[in-house]
C-alpha positions in Angstrom: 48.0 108.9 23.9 48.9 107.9 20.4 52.3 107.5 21.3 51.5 105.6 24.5 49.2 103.0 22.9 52.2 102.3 20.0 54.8 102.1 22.8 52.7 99.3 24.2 51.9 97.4 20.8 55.6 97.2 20.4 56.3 96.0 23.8 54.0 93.5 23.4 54.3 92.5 20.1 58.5 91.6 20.9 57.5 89.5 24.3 55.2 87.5 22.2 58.0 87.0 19.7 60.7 85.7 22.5 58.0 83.4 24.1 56.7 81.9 21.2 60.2 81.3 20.2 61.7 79.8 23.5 57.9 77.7 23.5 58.9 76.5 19.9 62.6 75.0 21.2 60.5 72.4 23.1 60.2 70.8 19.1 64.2 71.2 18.8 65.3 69.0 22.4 66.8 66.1 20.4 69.5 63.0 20.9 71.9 65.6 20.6 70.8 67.7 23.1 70.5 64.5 25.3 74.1 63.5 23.9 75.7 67.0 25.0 74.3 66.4 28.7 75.6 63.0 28.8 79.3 64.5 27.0 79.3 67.3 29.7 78.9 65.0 32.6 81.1 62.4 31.7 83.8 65.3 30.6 87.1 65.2 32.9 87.3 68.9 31.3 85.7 72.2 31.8 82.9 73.7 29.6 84.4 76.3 27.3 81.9 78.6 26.0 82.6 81.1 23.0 80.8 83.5 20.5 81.6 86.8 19.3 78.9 90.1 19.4 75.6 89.4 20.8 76.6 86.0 21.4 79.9 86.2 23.5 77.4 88.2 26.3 75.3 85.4 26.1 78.0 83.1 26.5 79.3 84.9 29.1 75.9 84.8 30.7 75.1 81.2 30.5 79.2 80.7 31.4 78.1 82.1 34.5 75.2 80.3 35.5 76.9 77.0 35.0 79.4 78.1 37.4 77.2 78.4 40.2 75.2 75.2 39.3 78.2 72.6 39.6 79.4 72.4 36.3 82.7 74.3 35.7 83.3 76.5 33.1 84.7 79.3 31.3 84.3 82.2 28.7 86.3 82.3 25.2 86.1 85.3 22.9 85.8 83.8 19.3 88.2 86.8 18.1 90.7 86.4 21.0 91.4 83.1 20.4 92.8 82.7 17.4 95.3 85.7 19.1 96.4 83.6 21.7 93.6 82.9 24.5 93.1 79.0 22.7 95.9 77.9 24.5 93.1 78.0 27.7 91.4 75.6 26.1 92.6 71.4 26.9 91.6 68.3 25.0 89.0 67.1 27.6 87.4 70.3 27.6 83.6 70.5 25.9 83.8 73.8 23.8 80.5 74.9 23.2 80.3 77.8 20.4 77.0 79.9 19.9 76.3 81.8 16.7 73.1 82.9 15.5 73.8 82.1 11.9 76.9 79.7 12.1 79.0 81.2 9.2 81.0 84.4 10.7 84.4 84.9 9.9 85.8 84.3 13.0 83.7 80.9 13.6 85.3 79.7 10.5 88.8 79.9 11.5 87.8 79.2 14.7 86.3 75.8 14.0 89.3 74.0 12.6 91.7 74.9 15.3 89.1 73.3 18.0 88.9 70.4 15.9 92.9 69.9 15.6 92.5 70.4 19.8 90.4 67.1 19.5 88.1 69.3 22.2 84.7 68.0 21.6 82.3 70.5 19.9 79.1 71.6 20.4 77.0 74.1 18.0 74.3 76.4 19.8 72.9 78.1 16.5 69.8 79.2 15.1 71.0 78.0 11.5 71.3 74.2 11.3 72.8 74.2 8.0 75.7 76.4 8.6 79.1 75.6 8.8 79.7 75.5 11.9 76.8 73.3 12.9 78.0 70.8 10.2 81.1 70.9 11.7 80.2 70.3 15.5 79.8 66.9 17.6 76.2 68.2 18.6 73.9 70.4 17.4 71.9 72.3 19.6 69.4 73.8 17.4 67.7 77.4 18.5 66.2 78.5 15.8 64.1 81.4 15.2 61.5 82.7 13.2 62.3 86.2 13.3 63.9 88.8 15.5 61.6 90.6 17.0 63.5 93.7 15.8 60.9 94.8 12.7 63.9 94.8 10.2 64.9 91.4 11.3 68.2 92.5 12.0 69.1 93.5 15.9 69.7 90.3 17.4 66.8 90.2 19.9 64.6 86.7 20.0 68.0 85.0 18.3 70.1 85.9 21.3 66.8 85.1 23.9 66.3 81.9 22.6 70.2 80.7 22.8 70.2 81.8 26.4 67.0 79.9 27.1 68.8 76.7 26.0 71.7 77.7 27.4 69.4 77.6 31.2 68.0 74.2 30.1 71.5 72.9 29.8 72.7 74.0 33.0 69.5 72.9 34.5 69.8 69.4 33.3 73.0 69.4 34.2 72.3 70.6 38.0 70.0 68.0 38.2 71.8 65.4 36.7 74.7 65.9 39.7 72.1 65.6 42.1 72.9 69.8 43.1 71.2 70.5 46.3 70.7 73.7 48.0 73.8 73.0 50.3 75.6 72.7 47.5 73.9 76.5 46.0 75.3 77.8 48.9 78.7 77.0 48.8 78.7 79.0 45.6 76.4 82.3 46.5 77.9 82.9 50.3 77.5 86.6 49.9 74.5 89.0 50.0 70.6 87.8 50.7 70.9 85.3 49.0 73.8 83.2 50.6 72.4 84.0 53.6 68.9 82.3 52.8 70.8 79.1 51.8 73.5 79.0 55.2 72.3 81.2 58.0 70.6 79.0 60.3 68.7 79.8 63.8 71.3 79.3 66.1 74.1 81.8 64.4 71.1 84.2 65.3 70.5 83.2 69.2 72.3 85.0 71.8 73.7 82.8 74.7 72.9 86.0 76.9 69.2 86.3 75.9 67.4 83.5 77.4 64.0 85.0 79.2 62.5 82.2 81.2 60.2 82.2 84.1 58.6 79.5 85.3 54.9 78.9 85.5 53.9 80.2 89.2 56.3 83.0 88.8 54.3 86.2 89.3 53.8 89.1 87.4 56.5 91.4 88.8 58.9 88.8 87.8 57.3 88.3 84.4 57.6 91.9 83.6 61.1 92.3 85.2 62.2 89.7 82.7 60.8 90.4 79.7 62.1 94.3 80.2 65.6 93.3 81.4 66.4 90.7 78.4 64.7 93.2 75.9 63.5 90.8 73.5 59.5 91.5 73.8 58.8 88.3 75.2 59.5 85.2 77.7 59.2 81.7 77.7 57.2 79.9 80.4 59.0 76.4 81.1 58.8 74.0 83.7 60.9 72.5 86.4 63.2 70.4 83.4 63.2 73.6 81.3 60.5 72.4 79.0 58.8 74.8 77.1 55.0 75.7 78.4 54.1 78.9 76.8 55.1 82.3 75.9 54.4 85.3 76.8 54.6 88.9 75.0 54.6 92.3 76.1 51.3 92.8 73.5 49.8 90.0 76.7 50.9 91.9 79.2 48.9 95.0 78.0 45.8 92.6 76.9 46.1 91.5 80.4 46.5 94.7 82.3 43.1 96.0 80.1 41.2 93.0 81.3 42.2 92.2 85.0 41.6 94.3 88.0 43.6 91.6 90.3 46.7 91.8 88.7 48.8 90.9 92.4 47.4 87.3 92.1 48.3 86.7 88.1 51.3 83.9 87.5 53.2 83.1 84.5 50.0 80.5 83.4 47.2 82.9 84.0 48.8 85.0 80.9 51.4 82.9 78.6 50.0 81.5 75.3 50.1 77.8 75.5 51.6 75.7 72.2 53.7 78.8 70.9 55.1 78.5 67.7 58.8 76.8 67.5 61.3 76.2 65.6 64.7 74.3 65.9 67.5 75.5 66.4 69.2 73.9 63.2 66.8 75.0 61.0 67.3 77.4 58.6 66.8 81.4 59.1 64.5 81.7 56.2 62.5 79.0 57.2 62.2 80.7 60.2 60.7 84.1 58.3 58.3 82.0 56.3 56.8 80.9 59.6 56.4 84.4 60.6 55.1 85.9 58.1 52.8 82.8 57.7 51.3 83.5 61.5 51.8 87.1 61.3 54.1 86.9 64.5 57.3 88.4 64.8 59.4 85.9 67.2 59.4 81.9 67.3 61.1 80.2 70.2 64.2 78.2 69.1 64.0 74.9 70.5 67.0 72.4 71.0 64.8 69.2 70.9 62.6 69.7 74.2 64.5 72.7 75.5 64.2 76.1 74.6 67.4 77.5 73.4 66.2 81.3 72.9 64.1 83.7 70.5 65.0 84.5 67.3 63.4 87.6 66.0 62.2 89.4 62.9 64.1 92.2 63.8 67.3 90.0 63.7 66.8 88.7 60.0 66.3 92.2 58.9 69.6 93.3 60.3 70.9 90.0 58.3 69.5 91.5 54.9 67.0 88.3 54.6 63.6 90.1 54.9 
């Protein structure tokens, strides 16, 4: 129990750390921070991002989320590139170098060869006074009170709060270039994801599943339909195709429990008037959000005033989007 209710202090005691940090680089968004923004956008380069240790992951990391925001970019190993991988880097490029305490070896030779490049610099470091913040364009200061390792060694909160800037900058930068969620897309086309951001309604309508019956059709014909198309449900539309209602095969049984004169039921008698649409062009998710909003499982897909099909639940989970 002992052990249990230490486990948690610990927990605890480092997510406190890492917030209050990250809280605290509110205080640290200066002119340079605004000046990097403004560097990066007007940049006919790419974004070079470098470190070595616990700060080339984060690099990496933050490398990676500028890619898929709009803003190009690429990773630099602090130690490869004084063996050869500087020759990626080009003069308009912005190289942005993150070190918790700015004075590593490697940073140190580093430095001077980006400088001779004539690449603009940028420092991400908890340690304003280092060397390599003195030696950078812009300072973009993260620093820390502590790790939240208890011999203030492992770097923990250091490493949390670089990438937490490193997510500002992107973000600024996204919104700066006016990134929409078309553009997102174009970036994430694989897995749920991708989907939620390009699949629309109509890549998920069949051409070949269309139940319809009109309003005076009868009940034979309303069942026949909804069995034969095997989608759980028909529209009701008029003499221009119009959408009236909808019926379901959980109305069909509410029907057959109330009515003892089931020969004389039509199409009207049982449909749901005002069903819940959606166009066509609209996208799937938007689609599932209705759903799970009514607690329905189909919408009719409309093409303006005509009805252009169902789309299903059961369709979005064999898309991977529920």
């Amino acid at each position: 129990m002992n052990l249990a209710k230490n486990i948690r202090n610990t927990a605890t005691r480092v997510l406190q750390n890492e917030a209050e940090a990250i809280l605290n680089l509110v205080t640290y968004l200066d002119a340079d921070f605004e000046a990097c923004v403004g560097q990066i956008l007007e940049s006919k380069g790419r974004v070079v991002i470098t470190g070595i240790g616990k700060s080339a992951i984060i690099a990496n990391k933050i490398v990676a989320t500028l890619n898929s925001t709009g803003t190009p970019a690429l990773f630099m190993h602090a130690a490869d590139a004084i063996h050869g991988d500087l020759g990626m880097i080009q003069k308009e490029d912005v190289v942005i170098c993150i070190s918790k305490s700015g004075n590593t070896p490697e940073i140190k030779v580093l430095v001077p060869l980006l400088k001779k490049l004539g690449s603009v610099l940028v420092a991400l470091v908890s340690n304003t006074k280092s060397y390599l913040a003195e030696q950078a364009d812009f300072v973009l200061n993260a620093t820390i009170g502590e790790e939240a390792c208890p011999n203030n060694l492992a770097p923990t909160t250091s490493t949390t709060a670089h990438l937490a800037m490193g997510d500002a900058l992107a973000v600024c930068l996204l919104e700066a270039r006016g990134f929409t969620p078309e553009d997102f897309a174009k970036y994430h086309p694989g897995g749920s994801l991708g989907k939620q951001l390009y699949l629309r309604v109509s890549d998920l309508l069949s051409v070949d599943q269309l139940p319809k019956v009109k309003a005076d059709s009868g009940l034979a014909e309303v069942i026949l339909e909804i069995s034969g198309k095997r989608l759980g449900a028909t529209a009701v539309v008029d003499e221009k195709d119009c959408l009236l209602g909808i019926i379901t095969d959980g109305d069909l049984r509410r029907m057959l429990q109330k009515s003892l004169n089931i020969q004389s039921l039509k199409a009207s008698d049982i449909m749901t008037p005002n069903p819940k649409t959606i166009s066509k062009d609209e996208y799937a998710i938007r689609a599932l959000n209705l759903m799970r909003n009514y607690n329905i499982t189909q919408l009719v897909a409309m093409d303006g005033e005509k009805i252009a099909g169902f789309v299903h639940i059961h369709e979005l989970m064999k898309e991977g989007i529920v």
